[in-house]
C-alpha positions as CSV (number, residue, x, y, z in Angstrom):
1,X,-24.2,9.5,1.8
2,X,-26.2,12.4,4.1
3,X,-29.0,11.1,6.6
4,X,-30.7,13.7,8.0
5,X,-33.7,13.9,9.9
6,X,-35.7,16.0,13.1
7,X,-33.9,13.6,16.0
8,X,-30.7,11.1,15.8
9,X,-30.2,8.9,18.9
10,X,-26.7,8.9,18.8
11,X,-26.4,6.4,22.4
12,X,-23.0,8.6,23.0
13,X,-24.5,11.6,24.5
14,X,-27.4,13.9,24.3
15,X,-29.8,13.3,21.2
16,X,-29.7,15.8,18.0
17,X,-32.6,17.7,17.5
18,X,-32.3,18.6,13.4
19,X,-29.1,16.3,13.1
20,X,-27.4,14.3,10.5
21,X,-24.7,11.8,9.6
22,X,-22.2,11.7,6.8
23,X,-21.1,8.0,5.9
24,X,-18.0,7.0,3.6
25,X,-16.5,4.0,2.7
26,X,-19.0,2.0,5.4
27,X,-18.0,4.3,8.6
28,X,-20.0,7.6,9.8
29,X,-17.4,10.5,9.6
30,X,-19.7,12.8,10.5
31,X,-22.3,13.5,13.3
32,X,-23.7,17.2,14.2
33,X,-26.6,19.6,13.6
34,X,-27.8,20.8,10.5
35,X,-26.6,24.7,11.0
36,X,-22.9,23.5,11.5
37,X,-20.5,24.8,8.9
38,X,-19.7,20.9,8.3
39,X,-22.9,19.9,6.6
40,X,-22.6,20.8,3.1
41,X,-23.8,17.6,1.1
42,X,-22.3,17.4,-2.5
43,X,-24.4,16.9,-5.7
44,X,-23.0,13.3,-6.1
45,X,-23.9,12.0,-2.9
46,X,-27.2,10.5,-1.9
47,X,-29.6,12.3,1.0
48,X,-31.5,10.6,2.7
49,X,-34.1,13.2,4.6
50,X,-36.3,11.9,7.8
51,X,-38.7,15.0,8.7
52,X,-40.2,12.7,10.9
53,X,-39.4,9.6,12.7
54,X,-36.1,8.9,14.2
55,X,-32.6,7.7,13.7
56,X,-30.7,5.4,15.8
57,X,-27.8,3.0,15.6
58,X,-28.4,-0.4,14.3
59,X,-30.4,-2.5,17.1
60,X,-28.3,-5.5,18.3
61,X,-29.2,-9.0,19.6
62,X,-27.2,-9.9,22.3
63,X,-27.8,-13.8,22.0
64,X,-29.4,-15.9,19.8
65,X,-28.9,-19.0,17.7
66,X,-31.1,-17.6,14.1
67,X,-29.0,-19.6,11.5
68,X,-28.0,-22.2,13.7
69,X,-31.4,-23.2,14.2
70,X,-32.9,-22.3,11.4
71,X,-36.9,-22.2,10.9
72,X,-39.3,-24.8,9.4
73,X,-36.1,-27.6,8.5
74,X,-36.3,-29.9,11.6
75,X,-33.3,-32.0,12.2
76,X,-31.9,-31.4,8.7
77,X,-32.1,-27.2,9.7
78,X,-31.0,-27.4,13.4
79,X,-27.1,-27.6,14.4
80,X,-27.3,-25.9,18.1
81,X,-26.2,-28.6,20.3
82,X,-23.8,-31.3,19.6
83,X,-25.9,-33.9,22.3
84,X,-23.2,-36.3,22.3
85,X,-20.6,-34.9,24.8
86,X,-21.3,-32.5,27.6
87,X,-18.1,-31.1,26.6
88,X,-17.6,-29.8,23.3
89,X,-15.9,-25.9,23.7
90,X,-13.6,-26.7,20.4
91,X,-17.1,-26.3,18.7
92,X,-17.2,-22.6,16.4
93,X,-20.6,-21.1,15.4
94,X,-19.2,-19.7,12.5
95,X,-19.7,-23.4,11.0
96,X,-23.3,-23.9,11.5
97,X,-24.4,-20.5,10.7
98,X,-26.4,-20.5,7.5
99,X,-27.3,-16.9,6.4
100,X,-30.1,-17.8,3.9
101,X,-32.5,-18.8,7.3
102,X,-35.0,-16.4,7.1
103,X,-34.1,-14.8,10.3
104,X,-31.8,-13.1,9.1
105,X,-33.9,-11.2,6.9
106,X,-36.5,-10.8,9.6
107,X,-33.4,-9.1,11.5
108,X,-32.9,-6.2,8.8
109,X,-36.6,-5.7,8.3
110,X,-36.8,-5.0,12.1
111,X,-33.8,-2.6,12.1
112,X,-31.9,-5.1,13.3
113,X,-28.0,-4.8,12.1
114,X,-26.1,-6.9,14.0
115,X,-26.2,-10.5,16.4
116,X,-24.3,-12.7,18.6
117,X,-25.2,-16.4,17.5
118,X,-23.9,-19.4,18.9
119,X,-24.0,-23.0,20.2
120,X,-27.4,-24.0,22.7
121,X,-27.5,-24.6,26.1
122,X,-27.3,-28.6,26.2
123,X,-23.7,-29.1,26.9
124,X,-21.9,-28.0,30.1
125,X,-19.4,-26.2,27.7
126,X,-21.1,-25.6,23.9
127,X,-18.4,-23.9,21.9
128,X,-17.8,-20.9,20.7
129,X,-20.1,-17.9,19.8
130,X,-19.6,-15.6,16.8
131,X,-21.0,-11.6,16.5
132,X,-21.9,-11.0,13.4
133,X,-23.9,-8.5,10.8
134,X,-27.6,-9.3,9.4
135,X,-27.1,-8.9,5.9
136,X,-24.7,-11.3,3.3
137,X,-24.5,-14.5,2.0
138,X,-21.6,-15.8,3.2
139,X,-20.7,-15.6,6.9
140,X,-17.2,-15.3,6.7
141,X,-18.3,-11.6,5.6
142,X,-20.1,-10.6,8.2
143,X,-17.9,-11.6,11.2
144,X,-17.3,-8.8,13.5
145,X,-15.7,-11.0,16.2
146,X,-14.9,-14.3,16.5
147,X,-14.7,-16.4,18.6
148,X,-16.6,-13.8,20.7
149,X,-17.7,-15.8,23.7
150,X,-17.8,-19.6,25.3
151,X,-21.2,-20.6,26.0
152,X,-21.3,-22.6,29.1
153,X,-24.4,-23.8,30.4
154,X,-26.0,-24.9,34.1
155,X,-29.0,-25.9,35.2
156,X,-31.7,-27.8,33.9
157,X,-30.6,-28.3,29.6
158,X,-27.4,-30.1,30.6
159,X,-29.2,-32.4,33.4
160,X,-32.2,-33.2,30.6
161,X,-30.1,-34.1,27.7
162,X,-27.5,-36.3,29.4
163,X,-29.5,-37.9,32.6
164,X,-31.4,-39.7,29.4
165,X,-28.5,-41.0,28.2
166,X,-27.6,-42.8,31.5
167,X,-24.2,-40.7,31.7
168,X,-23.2,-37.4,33.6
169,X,-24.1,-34.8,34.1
170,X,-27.3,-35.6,36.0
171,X,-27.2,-33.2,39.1
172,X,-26.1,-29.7,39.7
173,X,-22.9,-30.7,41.4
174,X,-22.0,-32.6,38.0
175,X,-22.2,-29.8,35.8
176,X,-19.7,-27.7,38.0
177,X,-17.4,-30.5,38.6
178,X,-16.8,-30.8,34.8
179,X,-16.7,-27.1,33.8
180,X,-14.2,-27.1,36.9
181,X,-12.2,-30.0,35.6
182,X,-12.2,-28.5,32.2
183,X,-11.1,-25.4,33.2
184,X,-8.5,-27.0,35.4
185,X,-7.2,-29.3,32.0
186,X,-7.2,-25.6,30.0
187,X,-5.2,-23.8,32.3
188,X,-2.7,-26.8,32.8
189,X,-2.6,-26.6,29.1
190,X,-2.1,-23.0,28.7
191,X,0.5,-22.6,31.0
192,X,2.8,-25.2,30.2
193,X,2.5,-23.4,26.1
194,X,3.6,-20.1,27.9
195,X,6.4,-21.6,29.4
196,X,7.6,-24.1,26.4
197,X,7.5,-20.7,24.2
198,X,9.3,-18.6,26.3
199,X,12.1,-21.1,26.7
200,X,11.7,-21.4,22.6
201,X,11.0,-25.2,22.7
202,X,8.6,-27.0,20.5
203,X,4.9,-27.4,21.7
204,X,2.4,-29.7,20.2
205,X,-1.2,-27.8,20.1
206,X,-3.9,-30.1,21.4
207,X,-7.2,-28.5,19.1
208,X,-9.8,-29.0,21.8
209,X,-8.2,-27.1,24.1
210,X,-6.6,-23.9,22.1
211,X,-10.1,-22.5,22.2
212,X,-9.9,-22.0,25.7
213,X,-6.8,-19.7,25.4
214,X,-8.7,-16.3,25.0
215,X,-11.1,-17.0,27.9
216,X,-8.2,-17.6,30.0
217,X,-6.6,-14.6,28.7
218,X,-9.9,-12.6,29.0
219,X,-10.0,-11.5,25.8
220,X,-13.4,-13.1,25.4
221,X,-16.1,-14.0,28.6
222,X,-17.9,-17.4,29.5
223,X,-21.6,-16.8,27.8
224,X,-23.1,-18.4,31.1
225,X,-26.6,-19.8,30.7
226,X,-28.5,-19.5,34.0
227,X,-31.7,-19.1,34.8
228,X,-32.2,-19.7,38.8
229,X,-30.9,-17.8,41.7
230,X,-29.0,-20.7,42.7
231,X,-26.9,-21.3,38.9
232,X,-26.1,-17.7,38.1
233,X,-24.0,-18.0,41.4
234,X,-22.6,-21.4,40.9
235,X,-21.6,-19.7,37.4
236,X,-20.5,-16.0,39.5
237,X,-18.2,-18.9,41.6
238,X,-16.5,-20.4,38.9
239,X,-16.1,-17.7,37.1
240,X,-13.9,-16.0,40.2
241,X,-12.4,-19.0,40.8
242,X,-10.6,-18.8,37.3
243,X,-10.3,-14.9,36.6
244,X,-12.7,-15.3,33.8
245,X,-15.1,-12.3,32.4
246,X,-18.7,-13.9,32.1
247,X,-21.9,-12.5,31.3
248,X,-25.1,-13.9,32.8
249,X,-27.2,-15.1,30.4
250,X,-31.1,-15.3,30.6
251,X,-31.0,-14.2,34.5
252,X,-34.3,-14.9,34.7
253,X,-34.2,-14.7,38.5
254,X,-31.7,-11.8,38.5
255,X,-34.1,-9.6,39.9
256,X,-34.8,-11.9,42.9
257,X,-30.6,-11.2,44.1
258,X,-30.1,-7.3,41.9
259,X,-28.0,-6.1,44.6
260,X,-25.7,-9.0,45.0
261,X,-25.0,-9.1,40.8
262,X,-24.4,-5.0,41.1
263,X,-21.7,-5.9,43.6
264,X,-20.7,-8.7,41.5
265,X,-20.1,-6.4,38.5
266,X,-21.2,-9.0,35.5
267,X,-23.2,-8.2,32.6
268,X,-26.4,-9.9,32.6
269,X,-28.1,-10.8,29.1
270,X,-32.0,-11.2,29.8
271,X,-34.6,-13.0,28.4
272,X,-36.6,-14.4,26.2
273,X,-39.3,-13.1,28.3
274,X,-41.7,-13.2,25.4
275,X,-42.2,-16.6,25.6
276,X,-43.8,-19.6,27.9
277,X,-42.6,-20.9,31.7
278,X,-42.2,-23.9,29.7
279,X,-39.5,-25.5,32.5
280,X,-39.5,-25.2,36.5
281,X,-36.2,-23.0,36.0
282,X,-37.7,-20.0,34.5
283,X,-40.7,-20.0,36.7
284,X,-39.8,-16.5,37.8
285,X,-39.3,-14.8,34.1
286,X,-40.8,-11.5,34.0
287,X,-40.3,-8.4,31.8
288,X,-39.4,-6.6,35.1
289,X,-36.3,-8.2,35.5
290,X,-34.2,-6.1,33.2
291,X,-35.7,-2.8,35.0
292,X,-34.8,-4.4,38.4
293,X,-31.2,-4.6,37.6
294,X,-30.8,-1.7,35.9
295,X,-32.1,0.3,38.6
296,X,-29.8,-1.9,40.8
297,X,-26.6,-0.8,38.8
298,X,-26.2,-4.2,36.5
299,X,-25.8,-3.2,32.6
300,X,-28.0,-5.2,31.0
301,X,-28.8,-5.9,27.7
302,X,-32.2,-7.9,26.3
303,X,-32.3,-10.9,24.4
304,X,-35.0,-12.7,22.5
305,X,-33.0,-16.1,22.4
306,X,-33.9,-16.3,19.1
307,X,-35.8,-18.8,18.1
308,X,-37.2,-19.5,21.3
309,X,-38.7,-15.9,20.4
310,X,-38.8,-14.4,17.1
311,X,-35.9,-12.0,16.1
312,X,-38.1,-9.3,15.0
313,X,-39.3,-9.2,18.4
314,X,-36.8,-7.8,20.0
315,X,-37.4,-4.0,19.6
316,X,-40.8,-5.0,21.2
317,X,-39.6,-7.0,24.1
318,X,-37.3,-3.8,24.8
319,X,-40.8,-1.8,25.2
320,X,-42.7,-4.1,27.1
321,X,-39.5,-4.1,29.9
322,X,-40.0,-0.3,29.8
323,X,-44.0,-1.1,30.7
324,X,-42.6,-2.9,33.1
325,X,-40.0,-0.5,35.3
326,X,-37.1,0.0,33.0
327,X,-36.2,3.7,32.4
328,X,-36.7,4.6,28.6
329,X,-33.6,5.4,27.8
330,X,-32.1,2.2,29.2
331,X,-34.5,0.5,27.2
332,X,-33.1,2.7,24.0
333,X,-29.5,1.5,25.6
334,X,-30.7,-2.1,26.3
335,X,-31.1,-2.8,22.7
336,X,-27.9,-0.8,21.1
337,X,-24.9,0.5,23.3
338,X,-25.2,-1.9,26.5
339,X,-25.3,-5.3,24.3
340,X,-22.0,-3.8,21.8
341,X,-20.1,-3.0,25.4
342,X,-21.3,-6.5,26.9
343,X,-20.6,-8.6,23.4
344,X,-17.0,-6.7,23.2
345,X,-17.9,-4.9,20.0
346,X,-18.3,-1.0,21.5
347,X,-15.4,0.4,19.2
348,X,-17.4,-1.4,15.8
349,X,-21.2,-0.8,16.6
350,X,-24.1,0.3,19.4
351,X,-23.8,3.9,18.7
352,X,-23.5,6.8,16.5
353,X,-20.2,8.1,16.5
354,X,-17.2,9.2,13.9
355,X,-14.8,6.2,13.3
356,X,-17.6,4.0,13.6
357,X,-19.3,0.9,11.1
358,X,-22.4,3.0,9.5
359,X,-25.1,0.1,11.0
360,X,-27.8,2.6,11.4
361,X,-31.8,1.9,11.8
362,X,-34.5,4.7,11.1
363,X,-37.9,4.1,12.2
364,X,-41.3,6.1,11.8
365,X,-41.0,6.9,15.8
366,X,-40.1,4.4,18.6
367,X,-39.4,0.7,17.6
368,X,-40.6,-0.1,20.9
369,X,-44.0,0.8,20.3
370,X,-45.8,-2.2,18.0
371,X,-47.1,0.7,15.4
372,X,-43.8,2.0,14.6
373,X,-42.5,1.0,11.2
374,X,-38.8,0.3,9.8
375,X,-38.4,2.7,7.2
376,X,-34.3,2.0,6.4
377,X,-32.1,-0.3,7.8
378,X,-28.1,0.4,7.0
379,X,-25.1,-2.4,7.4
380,X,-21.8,-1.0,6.6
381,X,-23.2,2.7,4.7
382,X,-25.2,-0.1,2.5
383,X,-28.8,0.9,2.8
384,X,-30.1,-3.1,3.1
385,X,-33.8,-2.1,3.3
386,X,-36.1,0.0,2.4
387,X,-39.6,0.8,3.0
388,X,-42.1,0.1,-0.1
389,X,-39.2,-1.0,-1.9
390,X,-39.5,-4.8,-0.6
């Protein structure tokens, strides 16, 4: 299949003015100009011509919880959090993920091709987030990565849910003490495997703490939630007390302390900004926030937290951090290649490039603007939705 069009956003370089893309077997194997000797489409294949509009890679959510918590079921529909024990990291995402929740199709409708979903934020340690694609029936399918990420939480969710219950944690200090004592319990744990291995004696896994093997090993960050000035370094603390990667989830104060998080050198993840001051902790969300850090030097990506904010929302919450300060092209980069490099998945998705997963959106102009229309999402070279053809 042949996409061509008048501009491709390929978020590896300068646009292409009169471009296209050749996909095969799922991947783009080819991205250039029009007037190169390489584009010569055969009969057989399908072209798919843009004259106007613009073509881009697939938009990714960066974190969100659409098929975990799934819309209009209640208790029946809603497996986020597991408010039984603050610690509960041998929890997977992939388990609770239902792909018939109508998010998902809101996702492909809005160009949306890909999402990190996990666990919520009501345990100090919530399990383990998956990345996956929008479109399929069966969620084993659509992994990209998993486990992708460890979602830890501080502030204000853990103290709410478990203060009721009359247990910890009920303070601040009791939410670090038992991430730090978990932590401690992992790396005990994954130190004496190393050593009973490498002296080829026999080990006896313990299941809840395995999953804490590729954090330790950073082959996957903490997914920190914090909101307040105050948590995002209690998280930046920990975090550098173990050797761990994090990213900085929410951040909704990050712009209050930009220059310290530069200098820190952690991804933050921000939002939902489209959405109330419903708790004292986000008291200071804005839509600047993402510009401030950027401009600081922090690669940031933009989440709607779905569904604390709608999915579809997402292209549009990129736009209204560009009304706010952020550069247009970070906003472009906010919502494709910043969240694939923070989520891990940069050599799979977030750009345009040959050797790369054909996830590719094409819109009537910018998807940050609210009049802009979807006109073809693609997942894997499979065109998944088309305009007028609902």
């Amino acid at each position: 299949m042949y996409i061509i069009g008048r501009l491709i956003k390929t978020m590896a370089g300068a646009d292409i003015q009169n471009g296209y893309l050749h996909i095969e077997n799922g991947k783009i194997t080819q991205v250039g100009r029009r007037d190169e000797a390489s584009f010569h489409p055969a009969s057989h294949e399908r072209v798919i011509e843009v004259p106007e509009g613009l073509i881009m890679p697939g938009i990714i959510e960066a974190h969100c919880h659409m098929g975990i918590t799934e819309e209009k079921k209640g208790m029946e529909g809603d497996d986020c959090n597991e408010t039984v024990n603050p610690i509960t990291p041998y929890l997977r995402a992939i388990d609770a993920i239902n792909t018939m929740d109508a998010a998902f199709d809101d996702a492909v409708r809005a160009g949306i091709t890909s999402a990190m979903i996990g666990p919520g934020s009501s345990n100090v340690a919530g399990g383990q987030f998956a990345f996956l694609k929008t479109r399929g029936r069966r969620a084993d399918d659509l992994v990209v990565k998993a486990p992708a990420a460890m979602k830890v939480a501080f502030g204000e969710n853990p103290k709410v849910n478990y203060s009721g219950q009359g247990k910890s944690p009920s303070t601040r200090m009791a939410i670090a003490a038992m991430l730090r004592e978990e932590l401690f319990r992992a790396r005990a744990y994954y130190e004496k495997k190393k050593k009973a291995l490498e002296a080829g004696e026999d080990f006896e896994e313990d299941f809840t703490l395995e999953c804490w093997i590729p954090v330790l090993e950073r082959k996957i960050p903490l997914k920190a939630h914090v909101h307040r000035v105050d948590d995002i370094f209690t998280a930046i603390r920990i975090a550098r007390e173990f050797q761990l990667k994090m990213t900085l989830d929410h951040c909704s104060e990050g712009h209050l302390i930009a220059e310290e998080l530069a200098a820190e050198g952690f991804p933050a993840i921000v939002g939902p900004d489209l959405a109330s001051r419903s708790k004292i902790e986000v008291q200071n969300m804005a839509f600047k926030t993402v510009g401030v850090l950027s401009h600081a030097g922090v690669m940031t990506a933009i989440t709607t937290d779905h569904p604390v904010s709608l999915i579809q929302s997402l292209p549009l919450c990129a736009g209204l951090a560009v009304k706010s300060g952020l550069d247009l092209e970070e906003g472009y980069r906010a919502i494709t290649i910043h969240p694939a490099r923070i989520c891990g998945v940069a050599d799979r998705v977030g750009s345009l490039e040959v050797g790369k997963d054909a996830d590719i959106a094409i819109f009537t102009g910018n998807p940050m603007e609210v009049f802009t229309r979807t006109l073809y999402t693609i997942i894997d070279g499979q065109v998944v939705y088309e305009a007028g053809k609902e």
